[in-house]
C-alpha positions as CSV (number, residue, x, y, z in Angstrom):
1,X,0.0,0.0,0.0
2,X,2.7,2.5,0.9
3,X,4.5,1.6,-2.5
4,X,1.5,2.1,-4.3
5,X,1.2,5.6,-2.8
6,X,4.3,6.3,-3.1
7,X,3.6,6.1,-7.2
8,X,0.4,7.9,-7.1
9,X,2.6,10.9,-4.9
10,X,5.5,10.6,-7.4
11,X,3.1,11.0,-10.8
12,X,1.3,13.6,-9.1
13,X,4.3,15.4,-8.2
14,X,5.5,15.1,-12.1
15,X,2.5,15.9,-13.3
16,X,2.0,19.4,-11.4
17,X,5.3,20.6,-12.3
18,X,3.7,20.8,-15.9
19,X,0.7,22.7,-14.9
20,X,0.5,26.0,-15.9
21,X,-1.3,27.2,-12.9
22,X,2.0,25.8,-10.8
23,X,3.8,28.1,-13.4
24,X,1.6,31.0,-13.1
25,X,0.9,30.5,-9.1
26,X,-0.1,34.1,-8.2
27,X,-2.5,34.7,-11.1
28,X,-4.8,37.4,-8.2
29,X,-1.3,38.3,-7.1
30,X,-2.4,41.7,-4.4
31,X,-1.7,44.7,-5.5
32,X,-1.6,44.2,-9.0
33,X,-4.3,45.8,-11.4
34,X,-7.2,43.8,-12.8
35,X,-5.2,43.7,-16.2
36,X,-2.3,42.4,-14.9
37,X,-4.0,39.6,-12.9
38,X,-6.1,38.5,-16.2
39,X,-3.3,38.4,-18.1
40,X,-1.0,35.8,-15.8
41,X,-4.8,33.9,-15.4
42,X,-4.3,33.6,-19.2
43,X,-0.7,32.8,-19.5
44,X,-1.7,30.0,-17.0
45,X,-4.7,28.7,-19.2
46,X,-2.7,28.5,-22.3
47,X,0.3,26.9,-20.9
48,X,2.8,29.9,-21.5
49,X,5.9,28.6,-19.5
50,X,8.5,31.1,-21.1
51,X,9.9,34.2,-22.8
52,X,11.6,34.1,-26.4
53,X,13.5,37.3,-26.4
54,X,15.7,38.2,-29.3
55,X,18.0,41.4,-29.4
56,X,21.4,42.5,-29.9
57,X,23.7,41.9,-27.5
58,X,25.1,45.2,-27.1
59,X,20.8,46.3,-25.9
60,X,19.6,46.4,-22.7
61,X,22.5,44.5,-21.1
62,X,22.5,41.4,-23.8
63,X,22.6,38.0,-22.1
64,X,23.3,39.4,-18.7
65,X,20.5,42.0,-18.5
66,X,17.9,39.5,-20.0
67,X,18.5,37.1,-16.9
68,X,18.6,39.9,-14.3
69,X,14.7,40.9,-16.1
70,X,14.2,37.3,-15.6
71,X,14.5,37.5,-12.1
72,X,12.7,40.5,-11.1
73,X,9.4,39.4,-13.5
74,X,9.5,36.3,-11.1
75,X,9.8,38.2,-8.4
76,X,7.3,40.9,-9.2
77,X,4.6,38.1,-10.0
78,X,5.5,35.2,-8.0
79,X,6.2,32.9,-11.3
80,X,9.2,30.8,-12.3
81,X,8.9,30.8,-16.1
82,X,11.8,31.0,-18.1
83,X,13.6,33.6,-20.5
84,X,15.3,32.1,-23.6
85,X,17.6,34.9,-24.8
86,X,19.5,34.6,-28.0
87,X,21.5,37.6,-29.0
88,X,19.9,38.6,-32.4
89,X,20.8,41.1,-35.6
90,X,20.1,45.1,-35.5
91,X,16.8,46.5,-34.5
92,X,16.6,47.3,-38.4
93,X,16.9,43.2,-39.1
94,X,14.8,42.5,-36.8
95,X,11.8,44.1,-37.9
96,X,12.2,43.0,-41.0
97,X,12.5,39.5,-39.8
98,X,9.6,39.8,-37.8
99,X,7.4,41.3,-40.7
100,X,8.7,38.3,-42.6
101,X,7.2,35.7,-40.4
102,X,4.3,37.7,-39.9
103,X,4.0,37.3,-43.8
104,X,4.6,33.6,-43.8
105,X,2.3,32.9,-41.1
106,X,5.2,32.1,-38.9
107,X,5.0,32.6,-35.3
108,X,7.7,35.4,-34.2
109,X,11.2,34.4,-33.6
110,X,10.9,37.3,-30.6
111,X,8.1,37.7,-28.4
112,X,8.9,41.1,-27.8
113,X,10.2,43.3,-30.5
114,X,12.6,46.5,-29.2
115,X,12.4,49.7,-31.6
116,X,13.1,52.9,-32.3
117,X,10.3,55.5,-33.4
118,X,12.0,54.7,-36.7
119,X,11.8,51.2,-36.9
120,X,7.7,51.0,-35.7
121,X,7.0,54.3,-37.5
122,X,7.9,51.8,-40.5
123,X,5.5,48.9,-39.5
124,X,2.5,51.0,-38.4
125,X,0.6,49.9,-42.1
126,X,2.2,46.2,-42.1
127,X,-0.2,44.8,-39.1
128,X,2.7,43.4,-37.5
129,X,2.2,44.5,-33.6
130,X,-0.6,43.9,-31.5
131,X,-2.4,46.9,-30.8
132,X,-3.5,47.0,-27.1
133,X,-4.0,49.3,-24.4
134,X,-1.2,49.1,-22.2
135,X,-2.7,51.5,-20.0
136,X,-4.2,49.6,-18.2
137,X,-0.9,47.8,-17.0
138,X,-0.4,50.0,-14.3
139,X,-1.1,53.6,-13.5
140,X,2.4,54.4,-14.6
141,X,2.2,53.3,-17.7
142,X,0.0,56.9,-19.3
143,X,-1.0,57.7,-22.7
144,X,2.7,60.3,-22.6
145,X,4.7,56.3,-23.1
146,X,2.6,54.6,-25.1
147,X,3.3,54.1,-28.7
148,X,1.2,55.5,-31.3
149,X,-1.7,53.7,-32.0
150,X,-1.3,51.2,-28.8
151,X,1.6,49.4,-31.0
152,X,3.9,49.1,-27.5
153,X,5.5,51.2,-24.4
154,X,8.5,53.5,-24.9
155,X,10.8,51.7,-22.4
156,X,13.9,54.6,-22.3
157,X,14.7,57.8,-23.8
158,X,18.0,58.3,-25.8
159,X,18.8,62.4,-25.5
160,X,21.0,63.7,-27.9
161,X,24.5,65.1,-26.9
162,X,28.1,66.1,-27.3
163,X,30.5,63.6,-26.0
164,X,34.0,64.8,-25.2
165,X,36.9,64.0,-23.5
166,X,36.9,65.1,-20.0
167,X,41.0,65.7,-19.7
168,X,41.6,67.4,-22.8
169,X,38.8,69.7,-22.6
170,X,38.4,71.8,-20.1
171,X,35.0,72.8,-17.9
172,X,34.8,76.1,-19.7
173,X,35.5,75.1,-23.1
174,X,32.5,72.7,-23.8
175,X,30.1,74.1,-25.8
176,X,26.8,75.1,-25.0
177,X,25.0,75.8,-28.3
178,X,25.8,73.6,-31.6
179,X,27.3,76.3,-33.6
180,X,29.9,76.5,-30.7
181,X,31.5,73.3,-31.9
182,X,32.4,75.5,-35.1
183,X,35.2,77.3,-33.0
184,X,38.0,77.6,-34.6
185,X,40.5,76.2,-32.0
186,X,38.3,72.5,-32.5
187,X,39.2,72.5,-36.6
188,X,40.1,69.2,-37.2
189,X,40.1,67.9,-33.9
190,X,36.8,67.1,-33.3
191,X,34.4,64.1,-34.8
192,X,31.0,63.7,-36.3
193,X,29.1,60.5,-36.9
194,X,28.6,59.1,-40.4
195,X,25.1,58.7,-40.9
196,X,24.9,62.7,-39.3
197,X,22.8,61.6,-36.2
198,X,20.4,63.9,-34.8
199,X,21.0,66.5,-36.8
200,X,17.9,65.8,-38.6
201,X,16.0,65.9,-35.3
202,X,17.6,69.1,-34.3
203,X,16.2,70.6,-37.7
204,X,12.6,70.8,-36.2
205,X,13.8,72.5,-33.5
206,X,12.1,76.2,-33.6
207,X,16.0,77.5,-32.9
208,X,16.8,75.7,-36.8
209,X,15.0,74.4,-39.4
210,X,15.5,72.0,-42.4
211,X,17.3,74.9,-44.6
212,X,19.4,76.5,-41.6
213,X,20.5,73.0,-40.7
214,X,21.8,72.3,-44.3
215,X,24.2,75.3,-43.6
216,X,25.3,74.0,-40.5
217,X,26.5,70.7,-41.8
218,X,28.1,72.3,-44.5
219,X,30.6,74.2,-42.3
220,X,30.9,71.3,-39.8
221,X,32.1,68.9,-42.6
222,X,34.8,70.9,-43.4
223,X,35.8,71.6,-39.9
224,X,35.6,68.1,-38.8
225,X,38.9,66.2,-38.7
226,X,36.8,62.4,-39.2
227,X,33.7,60.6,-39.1
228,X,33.1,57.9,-37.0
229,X,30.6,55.4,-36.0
230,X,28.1,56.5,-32.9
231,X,29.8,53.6,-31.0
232,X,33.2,54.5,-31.1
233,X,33.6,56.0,-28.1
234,X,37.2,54.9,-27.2
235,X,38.3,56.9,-30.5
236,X,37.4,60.2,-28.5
237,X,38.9,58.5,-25.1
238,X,41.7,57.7,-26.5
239,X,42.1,61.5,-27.7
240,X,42.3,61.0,-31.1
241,X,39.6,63.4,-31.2
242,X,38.2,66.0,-28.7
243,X,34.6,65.6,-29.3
244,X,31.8,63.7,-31.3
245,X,28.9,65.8,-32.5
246,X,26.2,64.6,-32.2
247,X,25.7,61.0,-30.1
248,X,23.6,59.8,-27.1
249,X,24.4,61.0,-23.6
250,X,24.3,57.0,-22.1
251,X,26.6,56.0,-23.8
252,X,28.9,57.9,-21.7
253,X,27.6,57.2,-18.3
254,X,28.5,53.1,-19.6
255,X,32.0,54.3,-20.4
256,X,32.4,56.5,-17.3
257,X,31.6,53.3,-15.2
258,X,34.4,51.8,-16.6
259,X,36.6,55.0,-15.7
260,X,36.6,56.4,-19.0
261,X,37.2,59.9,-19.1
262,X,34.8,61.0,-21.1
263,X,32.2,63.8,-21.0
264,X,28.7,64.9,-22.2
265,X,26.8,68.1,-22.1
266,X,23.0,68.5,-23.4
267,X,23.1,71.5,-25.5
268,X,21.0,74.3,-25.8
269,X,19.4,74.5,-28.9
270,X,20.1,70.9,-30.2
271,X,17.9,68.9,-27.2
272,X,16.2,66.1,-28.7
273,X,15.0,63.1,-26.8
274,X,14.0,60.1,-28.8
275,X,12.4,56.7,-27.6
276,X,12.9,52.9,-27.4
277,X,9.7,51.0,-27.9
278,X,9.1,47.0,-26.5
279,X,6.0,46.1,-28.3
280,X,4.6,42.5,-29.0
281,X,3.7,40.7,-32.3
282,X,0.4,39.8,-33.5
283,X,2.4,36.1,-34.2
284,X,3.9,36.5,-30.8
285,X,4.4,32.6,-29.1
286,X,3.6,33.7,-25.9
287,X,1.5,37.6,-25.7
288,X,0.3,37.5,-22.0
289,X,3.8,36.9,-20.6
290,X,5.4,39.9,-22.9
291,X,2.9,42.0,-21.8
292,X,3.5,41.1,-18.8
293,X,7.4,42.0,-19.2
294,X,6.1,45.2,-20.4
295,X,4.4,46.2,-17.2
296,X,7.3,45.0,-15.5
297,X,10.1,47.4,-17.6
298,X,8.0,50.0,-17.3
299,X,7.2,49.6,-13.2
300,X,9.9,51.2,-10.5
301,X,12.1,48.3,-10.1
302,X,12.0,48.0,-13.7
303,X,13.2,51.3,-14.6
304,X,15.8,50.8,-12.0
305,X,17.5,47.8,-13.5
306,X,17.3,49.6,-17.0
307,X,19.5,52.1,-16.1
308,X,21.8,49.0,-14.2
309,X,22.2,47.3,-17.4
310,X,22.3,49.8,-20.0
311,X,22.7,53.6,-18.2
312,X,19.7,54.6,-19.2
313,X,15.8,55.1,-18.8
314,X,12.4,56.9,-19.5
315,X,12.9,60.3,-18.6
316,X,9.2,61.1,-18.4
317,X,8.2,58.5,-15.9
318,X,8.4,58.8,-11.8
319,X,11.8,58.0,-10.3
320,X,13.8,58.5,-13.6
321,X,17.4,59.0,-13.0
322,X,18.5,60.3,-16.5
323,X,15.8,63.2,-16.2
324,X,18.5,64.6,-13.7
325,X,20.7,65.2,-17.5
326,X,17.6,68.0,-18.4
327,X,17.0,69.8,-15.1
328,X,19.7,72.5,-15.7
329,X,17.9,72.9,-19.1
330,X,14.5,73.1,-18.2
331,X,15.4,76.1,-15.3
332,X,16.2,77.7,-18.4
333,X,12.9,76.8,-19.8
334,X,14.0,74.9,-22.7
335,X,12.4,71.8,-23.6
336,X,13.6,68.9,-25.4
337,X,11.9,67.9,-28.6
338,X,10.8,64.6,-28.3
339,X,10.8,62.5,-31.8
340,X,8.4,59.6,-30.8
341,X,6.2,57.9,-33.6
342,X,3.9,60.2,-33.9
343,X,6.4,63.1,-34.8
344,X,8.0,60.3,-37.5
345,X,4.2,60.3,-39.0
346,X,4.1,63.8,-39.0
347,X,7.4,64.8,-40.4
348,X,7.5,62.2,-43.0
349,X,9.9,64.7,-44.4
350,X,12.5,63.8,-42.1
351,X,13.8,60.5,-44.2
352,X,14.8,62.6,-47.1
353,X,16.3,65.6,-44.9
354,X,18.1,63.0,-43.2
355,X,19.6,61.3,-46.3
356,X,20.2,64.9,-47.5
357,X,22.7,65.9,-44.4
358,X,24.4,62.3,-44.5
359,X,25.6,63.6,-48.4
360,X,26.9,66.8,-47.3
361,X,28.7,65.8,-44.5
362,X,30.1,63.0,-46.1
363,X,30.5,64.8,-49.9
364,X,31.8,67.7,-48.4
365,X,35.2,66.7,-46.2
């Protein structure tokens, strides 16, 4: 009798650990919205067990910062499921790789896609993300971080910069407008990115426009002494150049970790703040769960580990730390543009502007 009870223990034993409810335990977890409690009730009921995330491995911490988010969305819900991360290609070929399978009639090779404004800008007409109102995730999550038309939440903001290097320029030195990177004394020293980054953003300022911003580049090819990739950093570290106009300010605050000495100052009539987006497939594997790592990037703890893993986070929501980067700005009342998907659908414009200043700073060195 004890033998035979023994085997009835063991199969039930084995056969809970399969159960999708043991999986999703704390499907009316307290203090979580109605939303958020339907959704793990869901994951539960369809047997969604794990997360298929696919990104580079230079976003969001790669391999390392996809198992850290594994651990808090266990901890936040009171689940065990599991994150399969596999280091991917560019946002750019991802999209594209997602659209394909969309296409096919492929389930998703991600369950969560990560994007620019540019890259779901360009799949708004392609019915490729799930549409949904991620609102009513959590009372953080407001209409101000949603993407356009529901398509996913704007997870961090990338604000546009000078980077220099902090022992061969002084404090007093670094420039506070963009034309002040025209000064004579930085002829030939000083580096701007091939593909001209930002500088098409910068052009909708009210201080520019597309016309004035053509001039601009025209002087700054000639006065630049190379162009570099966004992610060469270590070329301005190493002092082989003073500065890089434009780049992201995060980037620094990665490098200054490491003891880089490396600078960045937000200027004051080229502050632009553009947006990350982690939206989910229509062919998504496994929906509830990725919008339930949604709700967890965008809570407190979430936004926290962000800026951990990668420096940076969403500068519009409670707690942010990289909002501190616009405070001296803002006491000054300017305000940052912000290029989200909407602005992309209103400035369609902005594709060929950009393509224009890539020529002339390229053509014209």
């Amino acid at each position: 009798m004890r033998i035979r009870l023994f085997f009835l223990w063991t199969w039930a034993s084995v056969f809970a650990l399969f159960q999708p409810s043991i999986l999703i335990a704390a499907a009316s977890k307290a203090g979580q919205t109605p939303e958020v409690n339907r959704l793990m009730a869901l994951a539960g009921e369809k047997g969604e067990q794990e997360l298929t995330l696919t990104w580079s491995e230079s976003s969001l911490g790669g391999y390392t910062g996809a198992k850290k988010f594994e651990t808090l969305f266990n901890r936040m819900y009171g689940t065990n499921i599991r994150v399969n991360f596999t280091p991917g290609p560019s946002m750019t070929d991802m999209a594209g790789k997602v659209t394909q399978e969309m296409a096919a009639g492929r389930k998703a090779s991600t369950d969560i896609l990560l994007g620019t404004e540019s890259h779901y800008s360009a799949l708004l007409n392609r019915n490729v993300m799930e549409e949904y109102d991620y609102t009513k995730l959590s009372p953080r999550i407001t209409t101000e971080v949603v993407g356009y038309r529901n398509m996913g939440v704007e997870i961090y903001s990338t604000i546009s910069a000078v980077n220099y290097n902090s022992r061969l320029v002084p404090a007093a030195d670094v420039p506070r407008k963009l034309e002040d990177a025209l000064n004579p004394k930085w002829k030939g020293k000083i580096a701007s990115t091939v593909n001209a980054a930002y500088f098409d953003r910068v052009a909708f300022r009210p201080e520019w426009g597309p016309e004035k911003m053509k001039g601009f580049i025209r002087k700054l090819a000639g006065h630049v002494g190379g162009l570099v990739r966004a992610t060469e950093s270590e070329r301005i570290v190493t002092g082989e150049f003073l500065m890089l106009v434009m780049s992201a300010s995060h980037d620094v605050r990665r490098q200054k970790a490491l003891k880089a000495p490396l600078g960045t100052v937000i200027l004051e009539d080229a502050t632009t703040v553009g947006v990350l987006h982690l939206g989910v497939p229509r062919n998504s594997s496994h929906p509830n769960l990725a919008k339930l790592f949604a709700n967890m990037m965008m809570s407190e703890e979430g936004q926290r580990l962000l800026y951990e893993v990668y420096f940076t986070d969403h500068h519009e929501l409670p707690g942010s730390q990289s909002a501190a980067e616009l405070k001296e700005l803002a006491a000054k009342g300017i305000k940052p543009l912000k290029v989200d998907i909407k602005f992309k659908v209103d400035h369609p414009e902005i594709e060929q502007l950009s393509d224009e200043l890539r020529t002339i700073l390229r053509e014209k060195r």
